[in-house]
C-alpha positions, 0 to 999 in steps of 0.5 A, a space after each residue: 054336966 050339961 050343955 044345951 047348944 043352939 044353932 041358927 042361920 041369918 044373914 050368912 052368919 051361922 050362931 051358935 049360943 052355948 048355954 052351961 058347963 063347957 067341959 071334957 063331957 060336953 066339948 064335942 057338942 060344939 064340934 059338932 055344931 059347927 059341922 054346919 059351917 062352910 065357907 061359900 054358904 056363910 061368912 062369918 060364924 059367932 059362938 056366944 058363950 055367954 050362958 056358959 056357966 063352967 068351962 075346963 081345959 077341954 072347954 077352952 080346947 074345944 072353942 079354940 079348935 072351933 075358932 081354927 076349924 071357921 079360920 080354915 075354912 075361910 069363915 071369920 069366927 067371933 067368939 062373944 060374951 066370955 065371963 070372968 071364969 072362961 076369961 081368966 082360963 083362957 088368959 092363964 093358957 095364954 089364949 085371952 086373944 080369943 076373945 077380942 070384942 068384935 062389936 064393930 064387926 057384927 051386932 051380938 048374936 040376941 039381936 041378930 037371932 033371938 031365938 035358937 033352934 036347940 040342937 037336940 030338937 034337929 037330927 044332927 048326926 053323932 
């Protein structure tokens, strides 16, 4: 079980792309990446999940409190590239809504950052 998270900054935009399981093992990691976000510094922050290759209830659980952790502090959250399993997990729940295509409002996170700094090369505090 492993999750590779990376984060980058552009455009007052905060990205964070998620590569693999998303699961009760891993899930902190996004909480923890998102530690980075706030209001007055960025206005809208995009998680790509589209590399995510599994994700649990906890999974789901940890995308929506990131989406309501960015909502509470004002940012705007976009959470892109769900695949079929992480959509059907999250309309079974009852939170298919979460991931409601946003092409208009921001240009998908490659084409903004093409690249991510991997978290586990930052200090990042545990």
């Amino acid at each position: 079980m492993q999750l590779r998270v990376y984060v980058d900054r552009a455009n007052r935009q905060l990205l964070v792309s998620l590569a693999g399981e998303l699961d009760l093992a891993t899930a902190q990691r996004l909480g923890e990446a998102l530690e980075a976000f706030s209001a007055p510094d960025y206005d809208r922050c995009l998680v790509d999940i589209s590399d995510v290759t599994f994700c649990d209830c906890a999974g789901l659980g940890a995308l929506l409190t990131a989406y309501q952790t960015i909502t509470a502090a004002g940012g705007h959250p976009t959470i892109t590239g769900a695949g079929r399993q992480v959509t059907r997990i999250a309309t079974i729940a009852g939170c298919g809504w979460l991931f409601t295509p946003a092409a208009t409002e921001a240009p998908p996170i490659r084409t903004i950052a093409p690249t991510g700094i991997p978290i586990e090369s930052r200090n990042v505090p545990a």
